[in-house]
C-alpha positions in Angstrom: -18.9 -12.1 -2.7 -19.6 -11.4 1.1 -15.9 -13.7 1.6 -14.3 -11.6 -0.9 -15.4 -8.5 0.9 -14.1 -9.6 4.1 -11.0 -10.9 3.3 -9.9 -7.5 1.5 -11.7 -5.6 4.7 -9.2 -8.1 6.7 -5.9 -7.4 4.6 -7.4 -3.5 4.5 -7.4 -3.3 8.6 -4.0 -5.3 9.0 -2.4 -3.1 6.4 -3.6 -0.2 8.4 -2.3 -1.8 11.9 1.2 -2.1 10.6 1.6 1.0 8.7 1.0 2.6 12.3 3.0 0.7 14.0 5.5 1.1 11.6 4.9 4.7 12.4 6.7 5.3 15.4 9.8 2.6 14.1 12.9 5.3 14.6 10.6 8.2 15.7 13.8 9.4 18.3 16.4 9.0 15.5 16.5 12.3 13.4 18.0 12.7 10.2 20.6 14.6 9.9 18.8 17.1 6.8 15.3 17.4 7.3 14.5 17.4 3.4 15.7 13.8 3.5 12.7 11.4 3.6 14.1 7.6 4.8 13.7 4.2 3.2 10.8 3.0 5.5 8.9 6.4 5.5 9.5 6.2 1.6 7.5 2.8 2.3 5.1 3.4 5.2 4.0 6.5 2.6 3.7 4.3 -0.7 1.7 1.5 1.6 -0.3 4.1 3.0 -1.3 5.2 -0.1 -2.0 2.0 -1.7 -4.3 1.1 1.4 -6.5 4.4 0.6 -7.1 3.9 -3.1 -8.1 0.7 -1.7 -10.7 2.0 0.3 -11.8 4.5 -2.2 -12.3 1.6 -4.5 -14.2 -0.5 -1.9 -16.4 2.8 -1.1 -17.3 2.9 -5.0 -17.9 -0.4 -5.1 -20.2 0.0 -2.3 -21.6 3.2 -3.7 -22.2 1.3 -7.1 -24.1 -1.5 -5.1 -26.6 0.9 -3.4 -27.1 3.0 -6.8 -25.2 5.7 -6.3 -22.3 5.2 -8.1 -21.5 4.8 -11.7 -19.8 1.9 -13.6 -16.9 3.9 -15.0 -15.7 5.6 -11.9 -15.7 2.2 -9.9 -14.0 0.4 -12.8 -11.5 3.2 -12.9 -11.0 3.3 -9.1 -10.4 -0.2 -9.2 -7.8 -0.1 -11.9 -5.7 2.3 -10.2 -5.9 0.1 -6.8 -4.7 -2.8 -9.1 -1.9 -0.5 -10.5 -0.9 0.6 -7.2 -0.8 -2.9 -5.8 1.4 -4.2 -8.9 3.7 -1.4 -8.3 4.5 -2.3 -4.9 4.4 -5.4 -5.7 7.1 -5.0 -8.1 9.3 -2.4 -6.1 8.8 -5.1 -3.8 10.3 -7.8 -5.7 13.0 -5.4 -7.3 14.9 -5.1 -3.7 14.4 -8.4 -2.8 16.6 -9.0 -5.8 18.9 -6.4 -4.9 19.0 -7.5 -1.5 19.9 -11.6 -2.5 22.5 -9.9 -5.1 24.3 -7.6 -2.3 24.4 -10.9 -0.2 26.1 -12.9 -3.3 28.7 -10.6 -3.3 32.1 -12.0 -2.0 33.7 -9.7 1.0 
């Protein structure tokens, strides 16, 4: 289990490391309405957020191991960590394809 632990602590902290230094990617461009939210802050945002239901998951889990935690609120954290990682995983996949159709298209 200890592996386990440390391998998601790992991903965890690299997840962390890029979302900030994806951070300052075009911090000197501005758009041109500020209401408009870009396509990589749309990301960094959605990757952000998966990375701290993780760790809210991972502090249950840890809460649940020291006995301070119930069974139902770690199971439930967990779910909707594994819903949030399926969903990027998805919207992942999802452009991808749109990206390999676009470059299928004749000019």
């Amino acid at each position: 289990m200890s592996i386990t632990f440390n391998a998601a602590t790992s991903a965890y902290g690299q997840a962390q490391k890029l979302i900030s230094n994806t951070g300052n990617v075009g911090a000197d461009i501005k758009p041109a309405d500020e209401s408009k939210v870009g396509f990589a802050d749309m990301v960094a945002q959605n990757v952000q957020g998966v990375v701290e239901l993780g760790q809210v998951s991972d502090q249950a889990s840890l809460d649940l191991v020291n006995g301070n935690a119930n069974i139902v609120d770690v199971v439930t954290a967990i779910a909707e960590t594994e819903i949030a990682i399926e969903s990027m995983v998805t919207i992942r996949d999802r452009v991808i394809k749109a990206y390999e159709e676009i470059m299928r298209m004749p000019i």
